[in-house]
C-alpha positions in Angstrom: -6.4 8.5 -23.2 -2.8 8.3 -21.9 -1.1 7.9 -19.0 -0.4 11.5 -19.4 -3.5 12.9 -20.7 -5.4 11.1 -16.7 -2.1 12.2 -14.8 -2.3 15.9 -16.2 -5.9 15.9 -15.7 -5.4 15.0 -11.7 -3.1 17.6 -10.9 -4.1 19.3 -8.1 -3.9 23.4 -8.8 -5.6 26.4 -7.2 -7.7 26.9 -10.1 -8.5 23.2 -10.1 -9.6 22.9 -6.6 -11.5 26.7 -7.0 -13.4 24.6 -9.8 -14.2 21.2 -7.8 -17.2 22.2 -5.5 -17.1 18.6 -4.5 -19.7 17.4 -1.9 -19.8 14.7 0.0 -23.1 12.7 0.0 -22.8 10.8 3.7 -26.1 9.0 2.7 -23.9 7.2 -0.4 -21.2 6.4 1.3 -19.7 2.7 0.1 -19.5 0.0 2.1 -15.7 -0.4 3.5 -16.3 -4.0 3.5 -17.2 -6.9 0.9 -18.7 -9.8 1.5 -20.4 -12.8 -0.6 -23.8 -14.1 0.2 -24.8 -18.1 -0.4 -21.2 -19.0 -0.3 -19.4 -21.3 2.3 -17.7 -19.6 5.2 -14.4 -21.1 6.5 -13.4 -19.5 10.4 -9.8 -18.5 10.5 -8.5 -18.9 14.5 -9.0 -15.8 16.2 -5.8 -14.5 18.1 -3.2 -16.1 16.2 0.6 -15.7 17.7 2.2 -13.0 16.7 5.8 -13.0 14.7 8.8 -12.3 17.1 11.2 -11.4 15.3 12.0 -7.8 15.1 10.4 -5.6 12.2 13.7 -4.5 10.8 14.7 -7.5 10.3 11.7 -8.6 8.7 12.2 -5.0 6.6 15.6 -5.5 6.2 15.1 -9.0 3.9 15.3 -11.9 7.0 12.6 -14.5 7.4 11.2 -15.4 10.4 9.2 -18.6 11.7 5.7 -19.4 12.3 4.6 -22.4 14.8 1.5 -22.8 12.5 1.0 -26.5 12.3 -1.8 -26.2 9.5 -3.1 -23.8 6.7 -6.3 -22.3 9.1 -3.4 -21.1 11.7 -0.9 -20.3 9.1 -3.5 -18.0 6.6 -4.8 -16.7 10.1 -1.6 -14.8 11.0 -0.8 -13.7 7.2 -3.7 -12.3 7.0 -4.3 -11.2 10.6 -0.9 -9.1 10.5 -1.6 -7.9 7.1 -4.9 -6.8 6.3 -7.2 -7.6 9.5 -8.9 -5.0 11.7 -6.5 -4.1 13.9 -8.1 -1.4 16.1 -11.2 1.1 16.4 -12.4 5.1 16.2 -15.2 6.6 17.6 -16.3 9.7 16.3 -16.8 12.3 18.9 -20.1 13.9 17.9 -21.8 10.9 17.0 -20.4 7.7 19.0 -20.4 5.8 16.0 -17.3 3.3 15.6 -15.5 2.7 12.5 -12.7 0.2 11.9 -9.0 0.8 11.0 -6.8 -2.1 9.3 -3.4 -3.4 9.1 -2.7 -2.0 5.9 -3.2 1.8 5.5 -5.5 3.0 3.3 -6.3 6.7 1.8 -9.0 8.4 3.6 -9.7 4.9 5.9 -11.5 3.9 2.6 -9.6 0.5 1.8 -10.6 0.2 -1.7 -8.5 -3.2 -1.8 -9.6 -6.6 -1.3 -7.6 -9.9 -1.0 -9.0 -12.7 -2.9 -6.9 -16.3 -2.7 -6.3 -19.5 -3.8 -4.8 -22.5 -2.3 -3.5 -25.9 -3.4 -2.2 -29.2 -1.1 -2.5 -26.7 2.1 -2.9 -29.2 4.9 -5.9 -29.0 6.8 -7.9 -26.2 4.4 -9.6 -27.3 1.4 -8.6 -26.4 -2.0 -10.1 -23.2 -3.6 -10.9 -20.0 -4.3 -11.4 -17.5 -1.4 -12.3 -14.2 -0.3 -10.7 -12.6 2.7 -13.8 -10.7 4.8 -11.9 -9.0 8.0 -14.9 -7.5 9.3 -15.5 -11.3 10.8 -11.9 -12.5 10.5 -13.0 -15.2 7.6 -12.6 -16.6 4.8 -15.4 -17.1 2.1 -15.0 -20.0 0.0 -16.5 -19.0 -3.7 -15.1 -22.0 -5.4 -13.1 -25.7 -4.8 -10.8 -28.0 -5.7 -7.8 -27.1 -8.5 -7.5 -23.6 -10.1 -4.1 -24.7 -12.1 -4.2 -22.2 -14.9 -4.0 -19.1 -12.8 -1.9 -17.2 -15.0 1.6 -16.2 -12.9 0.6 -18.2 -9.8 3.5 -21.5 -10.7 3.4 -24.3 -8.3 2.8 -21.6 -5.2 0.2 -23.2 -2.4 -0.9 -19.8 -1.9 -1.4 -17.1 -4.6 -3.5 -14.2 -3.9 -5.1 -11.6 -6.0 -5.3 -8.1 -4.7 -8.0 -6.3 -6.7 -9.8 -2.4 -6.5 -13.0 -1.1 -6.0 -12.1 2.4 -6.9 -15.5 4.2 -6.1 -14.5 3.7 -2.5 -12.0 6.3 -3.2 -13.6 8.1 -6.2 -16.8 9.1 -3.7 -14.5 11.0 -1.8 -11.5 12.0 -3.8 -13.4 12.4 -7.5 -11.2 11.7 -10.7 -7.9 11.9 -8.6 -8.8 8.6 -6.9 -7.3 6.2 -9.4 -3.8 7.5 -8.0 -5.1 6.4 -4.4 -5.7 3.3 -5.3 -2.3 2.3 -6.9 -0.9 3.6 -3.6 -2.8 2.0 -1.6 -1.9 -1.1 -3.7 1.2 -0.8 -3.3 -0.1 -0.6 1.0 -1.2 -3.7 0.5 1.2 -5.5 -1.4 3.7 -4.7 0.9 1.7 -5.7 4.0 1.0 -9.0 2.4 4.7 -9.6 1.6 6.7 -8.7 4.7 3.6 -10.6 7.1 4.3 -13.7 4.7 8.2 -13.0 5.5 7.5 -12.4 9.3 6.5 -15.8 9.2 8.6 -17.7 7.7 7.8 -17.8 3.3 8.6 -15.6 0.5 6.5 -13.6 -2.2 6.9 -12.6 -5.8 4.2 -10.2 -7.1 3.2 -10.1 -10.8 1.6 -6.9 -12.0 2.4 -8.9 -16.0 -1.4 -10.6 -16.6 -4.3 -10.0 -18.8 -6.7 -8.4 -16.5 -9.7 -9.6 -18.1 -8.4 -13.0 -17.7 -8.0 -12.7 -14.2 -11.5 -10.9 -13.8 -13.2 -14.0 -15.5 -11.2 -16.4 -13.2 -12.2 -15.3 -10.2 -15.9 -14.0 -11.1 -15.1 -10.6 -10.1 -17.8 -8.0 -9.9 -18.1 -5.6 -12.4 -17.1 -2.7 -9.9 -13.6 -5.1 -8.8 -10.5 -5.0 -10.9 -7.7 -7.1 -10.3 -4.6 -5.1 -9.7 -1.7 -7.5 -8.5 -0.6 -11.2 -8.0 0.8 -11.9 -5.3 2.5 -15.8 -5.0 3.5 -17.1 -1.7 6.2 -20.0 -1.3 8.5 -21.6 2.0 9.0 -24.1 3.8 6.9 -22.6 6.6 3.9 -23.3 4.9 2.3 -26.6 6.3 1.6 -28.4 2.6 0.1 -31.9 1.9 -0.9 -33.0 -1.7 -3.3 -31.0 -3.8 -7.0 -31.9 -4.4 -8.3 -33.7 -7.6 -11.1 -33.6 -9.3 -13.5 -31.5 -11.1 -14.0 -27.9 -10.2 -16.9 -26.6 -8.3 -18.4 -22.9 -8.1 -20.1 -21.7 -5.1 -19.4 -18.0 -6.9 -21.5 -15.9 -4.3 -23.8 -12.6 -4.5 -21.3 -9.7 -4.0 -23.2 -7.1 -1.7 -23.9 -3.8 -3.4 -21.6 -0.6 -1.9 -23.4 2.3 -2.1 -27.3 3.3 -3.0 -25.6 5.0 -6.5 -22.4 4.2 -8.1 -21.3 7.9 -9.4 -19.5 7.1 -13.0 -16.3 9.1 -13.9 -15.3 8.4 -17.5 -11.6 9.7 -16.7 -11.2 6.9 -14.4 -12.8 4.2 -16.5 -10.3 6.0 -19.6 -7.5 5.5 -17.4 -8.1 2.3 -16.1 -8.8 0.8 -19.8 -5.2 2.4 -21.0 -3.6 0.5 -18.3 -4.8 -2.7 -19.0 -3.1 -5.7 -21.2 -5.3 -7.3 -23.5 -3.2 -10.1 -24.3 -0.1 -12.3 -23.0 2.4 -11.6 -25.1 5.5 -8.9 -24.6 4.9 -7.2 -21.8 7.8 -4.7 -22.1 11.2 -4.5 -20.6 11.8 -6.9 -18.3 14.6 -4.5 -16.7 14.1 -1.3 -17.6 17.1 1.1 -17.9 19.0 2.4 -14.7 17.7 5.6 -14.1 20.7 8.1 -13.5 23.1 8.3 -10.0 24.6 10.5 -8.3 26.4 11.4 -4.8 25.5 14.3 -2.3 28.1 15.9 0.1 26.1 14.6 3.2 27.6 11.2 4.2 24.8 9.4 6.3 25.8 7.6 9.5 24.6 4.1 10.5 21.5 3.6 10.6 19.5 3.4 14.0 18.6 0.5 15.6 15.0 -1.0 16.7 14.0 -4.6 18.5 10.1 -4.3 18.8 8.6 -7.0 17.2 6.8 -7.3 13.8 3.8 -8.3 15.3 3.6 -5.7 17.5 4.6 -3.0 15.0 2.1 -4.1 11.9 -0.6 -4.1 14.6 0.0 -0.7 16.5 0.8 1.1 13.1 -1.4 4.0 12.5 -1.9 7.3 10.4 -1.0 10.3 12.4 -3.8 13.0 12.5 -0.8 15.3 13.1 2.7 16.0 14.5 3.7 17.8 18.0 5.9 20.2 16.0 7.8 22.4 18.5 11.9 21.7 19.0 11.8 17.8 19.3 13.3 16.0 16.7 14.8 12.9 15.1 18.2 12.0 15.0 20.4 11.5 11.5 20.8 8.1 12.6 16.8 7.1 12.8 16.6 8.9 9.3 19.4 7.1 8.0 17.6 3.9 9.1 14.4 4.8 7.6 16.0 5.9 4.1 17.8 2.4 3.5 14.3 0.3 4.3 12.5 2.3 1.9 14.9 2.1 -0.7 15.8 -1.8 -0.2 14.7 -4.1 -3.6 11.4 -4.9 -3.7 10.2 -8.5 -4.9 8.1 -8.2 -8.4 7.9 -9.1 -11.9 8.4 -5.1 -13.0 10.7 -4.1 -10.4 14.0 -4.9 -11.8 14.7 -1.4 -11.3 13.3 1.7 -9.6 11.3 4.5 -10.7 11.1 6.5 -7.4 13.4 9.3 -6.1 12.9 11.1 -2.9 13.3 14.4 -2.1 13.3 15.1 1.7 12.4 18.0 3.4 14.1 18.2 6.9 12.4 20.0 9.4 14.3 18.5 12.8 16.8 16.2 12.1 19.3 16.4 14.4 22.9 17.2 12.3 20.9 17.9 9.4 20.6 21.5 8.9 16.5 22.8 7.7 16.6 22.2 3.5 15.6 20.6 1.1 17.7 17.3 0.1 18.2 15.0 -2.3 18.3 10.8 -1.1 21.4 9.1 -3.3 20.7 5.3 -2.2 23.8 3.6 -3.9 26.0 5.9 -1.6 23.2 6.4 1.2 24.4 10.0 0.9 22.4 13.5 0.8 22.5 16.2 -1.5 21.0 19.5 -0.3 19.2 21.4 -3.1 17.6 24.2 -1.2 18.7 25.4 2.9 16.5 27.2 4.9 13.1 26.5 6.9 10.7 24.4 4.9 7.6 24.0 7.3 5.7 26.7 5.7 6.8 25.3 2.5 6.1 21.7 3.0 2.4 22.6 4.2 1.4 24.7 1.7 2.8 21.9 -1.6 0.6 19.4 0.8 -2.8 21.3 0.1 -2.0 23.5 3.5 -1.7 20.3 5.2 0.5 21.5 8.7 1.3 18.2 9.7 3.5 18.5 6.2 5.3 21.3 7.9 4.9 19.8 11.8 6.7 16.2 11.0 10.6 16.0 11.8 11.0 15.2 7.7 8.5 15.5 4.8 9.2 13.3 1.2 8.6 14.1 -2.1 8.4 11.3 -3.9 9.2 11.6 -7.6 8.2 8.8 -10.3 9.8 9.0 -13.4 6.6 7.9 -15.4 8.8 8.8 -18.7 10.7 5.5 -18.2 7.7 3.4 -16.7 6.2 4.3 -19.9 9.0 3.6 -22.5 9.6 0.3 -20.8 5.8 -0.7 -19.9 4.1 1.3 -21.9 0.7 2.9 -20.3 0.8 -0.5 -17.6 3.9 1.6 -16.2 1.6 4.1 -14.3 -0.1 1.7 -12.3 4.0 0.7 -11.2 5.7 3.9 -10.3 2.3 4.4 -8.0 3.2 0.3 -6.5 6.3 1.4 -5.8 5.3 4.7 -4.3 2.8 2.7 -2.1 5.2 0.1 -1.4 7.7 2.4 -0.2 5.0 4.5 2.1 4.2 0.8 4.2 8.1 0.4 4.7 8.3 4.4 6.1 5.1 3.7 8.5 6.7 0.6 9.7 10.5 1.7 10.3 8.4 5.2 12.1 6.8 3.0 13.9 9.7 0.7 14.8 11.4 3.5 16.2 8.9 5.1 18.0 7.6 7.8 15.9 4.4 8.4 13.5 3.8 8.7 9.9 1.2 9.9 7.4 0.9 9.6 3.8 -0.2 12.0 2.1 -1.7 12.1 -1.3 -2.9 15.8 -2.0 -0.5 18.3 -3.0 -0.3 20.8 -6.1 1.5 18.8 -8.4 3.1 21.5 -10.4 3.9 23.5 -7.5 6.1 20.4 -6.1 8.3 20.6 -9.1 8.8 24.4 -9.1 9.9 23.9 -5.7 12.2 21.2 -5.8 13.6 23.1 -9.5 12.6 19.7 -11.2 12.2 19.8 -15.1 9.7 17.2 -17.0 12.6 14.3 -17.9 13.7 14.3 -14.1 9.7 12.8 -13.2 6.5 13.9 -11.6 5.3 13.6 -8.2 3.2 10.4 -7.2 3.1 10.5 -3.2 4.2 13.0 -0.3 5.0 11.6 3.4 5.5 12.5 6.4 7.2 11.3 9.7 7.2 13.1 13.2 5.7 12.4 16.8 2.3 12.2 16.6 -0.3 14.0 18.4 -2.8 12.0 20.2 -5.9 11.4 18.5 -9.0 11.6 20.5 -10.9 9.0 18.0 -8.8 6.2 19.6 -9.9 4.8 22.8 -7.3 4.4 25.6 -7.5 0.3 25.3 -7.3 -0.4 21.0 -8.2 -3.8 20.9 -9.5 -4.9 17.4 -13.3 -5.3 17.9 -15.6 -7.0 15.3 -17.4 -4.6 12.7 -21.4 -5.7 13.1 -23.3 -5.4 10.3 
């Protein structure tokens, strides 16, 4: 198994879909939520204050502060503005209430979990720890010094992002290793810019031997570590670390589903990906891909002063867009293009393997086409003119909020390079960086008062007949989309966060 041989496999086609005959068994649905029995169980405060300074800063590379006088206040807002419950649905026919979060997630399904450690973080004790945002908590499976956490440096604070990919993989079949990476990539960046928000910085290290990291942290066997994430700044209130020998409270990880349905691809896939030892782990810097220049010259970029902490928290996915004649200006799209294409913090991120096509539906001063984003020159080349709603839908799986948003991406991976300079590891990182890129667009819609969506579902092949796209110019790994959304009648009129009861 290759890269190529899973990502080939996964394309979406008529044919493909024809075959499926998918079902979904409600009665096995996983868990959303894990949680360790017989370990200790450290509150985080509830309510924590929420970072001022405006997201685009915080998007745009400036820290903020944090008043946090100790590490239960300080890991109470990262985590709180990062991957906490942040609001409730109710489904109509039923009344039964399910839980959004923070950090956006395929399907609501949230296959990723935040495990920590900390060292010489005043007020909290030393350990290992699980974050459980169903009660806002912290589960301590470990204590004292975890030194030799490969990656991790002198950081107080270094957490592990892992996957539980039959969350997905009950709903979405083989495909659902791809949703996973994205939703990675979600996470990774809702991690960083909360940590940034308030006041530290983060390098993520996707370079480890996973089975290292599995052992470490006792993971369960249906867990894989995926990321890790260090976290460093002043901000963070520090004292000196804990000595003395080691102690394992490890924990009884609840059990998902009734039945854990196998699917060799994904276990094929996942085992290609992996490193199995610490040595070379590719190009640190792998090549520039190629640039170019459009004839569209993109104005300054629009300006927004809500507040981080209000914009992580009210972020949604939107169930779909008004459509009609409203539309964005060139200016808000020119904002949103140079967040998502700003350098992102990470030990195989030297350079980029994403390039994003844009369909533009109502832009104001942007006639209907197809384009082409050039960063270095934050200028547009259009590739295709004429109305793309019907065309934008139908690559999306016949999704019309494709064809409803103001502008639709494309985003294109070019898994050729991530391969030559990572080897099979490079899949997981063009799907990071598509992920990554995704949280950046919901926040900057949200920021300026729109909606987005992303949307993983669309006929692969068909994407790259549309956009005239031959092998060596990449593949698609995620579509998006950003409009006004429609209200959705799962939301109650008053969203506060409310505490999942098990």
């Amino acid at each position: 198994m290759t890269w190529r041989d899973y990502h080939e496999a996964t394309k979406h086609s008529v044919e493909s879909l024809r075959r499926a005959g998918h079902v979904l068994d409600w009665t096995n649905m996983p868990d959303p939520f894990r949680y360790y029995e017989g370990v200790p169980v450290l509150d985080l405060p509830a309510d924590p204050p929420a970072p001022e300074i405006p997201a685009f800063d915080v998007l745009q590379g400036t820290s903020g502060t944090t008043p946090a006088c100790d590490g239960p206040a300080f890991l109470s807002q990262l985590l709180f503005y990062s991957a906490a419950i942040s609001a409730s649905k109710r489904t109509p026919l039923t009344g039964e209430k399910y839980a959004l979060r923070v950090n956006p997630s395929s399907g609501n399904l949230h296959p990723t979990e935040f495990h920590f450690l900390t060292r010489g973080l005043n007020g909290w004790p030393d350990g290992l720890y699980h974050y459980d945002p169903s009660r806002h908590m912290a589960e301590k499976r470990g204590h004292r010094d975890f030194a030799t956490m490969p990656a991790s440096g002198s950081a107080p604070i270094v957490f592990v992002l892992t996957t539980i990919v039959w969350r997905e993989a009950w709903k979405y079949g083989e495909r659902a290793y791809r949703y996973c990476l994205h939703d990675m990539g979600h996470a990774w960046q809702a991690l960083a810019l909360s940590a940034r928000a308030i006041g530290c910085e983060h390098i993520a290290a996707g370079h480890f031997v996973d089975d290292d990291v599995t052992r470490m942290f006792h993971l369960n066997s249906d867990e894989w570590p995926m990321l890790i994430v260090s976290l460093q700044g002043e901000s963070i209130p520090v004292r000196e670390a804990e000595t003395g020998e080691t102690v394992w409270f490890g924990g009884k990880a609840n059990q998902l589903s009734r039945e854990t349905i196998v699917h060799p691809l994904i276990d094929r896939i996942h085992s290609a990906t992996k490193r199995s030892s610490s040595g070379s782990s590719g190009t640190s810097f792998a090549p520039s891909a190629s640039t170019g220049s459009g004839d569209i010259k993109l104005p300054s970029p629009a300006l927004s002063t809500r507040s981080f902490g209000e914009v992580a928290r009210m972020r949604r996915s939107a169930l779909d867009f008004q459509g009609g004649k409203r539309s964005m200006s060139l200016a808000e799209l020119s904002a949103i293009l140079a967040i998502a294409t700003l350098p992102l913090s990470a030990d195989f991120a030297g350079t980029r393997f994403i390039q994003l096509y844009l369909y533009a539906h109502r832009v104001d001063g942007l006639q209907p086409g197809v384009y082409r984003f050039w960063p270095e020159r934050a200028e547009l080349e259009q590739t295709k003119s004429g109305d793309q709603r019907v065309a934008a839908a139908g690559l999306s799986l016949g999704q019309d909020l494709a064809g409803n948003a103001c502008v639709t991406f494309s985003m294109i991976g070019d898994l050729e390079r991530a391969a030559r300079s990572y080897g099979d590891r490079g899949y997981r990182y063009v799907h990071f960086e598509a992920g990554a890129i995704g949280y950046r667009l919901y926040l900057a819609a949200e920021a300026l008062g729109l909606g987005a969506t992303g949307i993983g579902a669309f006929y692969d092949d068909e994407v790259h007949r549309h956009l005239n796209l031959i092998p060596e110019q990449g593949q698609v790994a995620y579509h998006f989309a950003i409009g006004y959304p429609v209200p959705d009648p799962r939301l109650p009129a008053t969203n506060e966060p409310q505490e999942i009861i098990r």
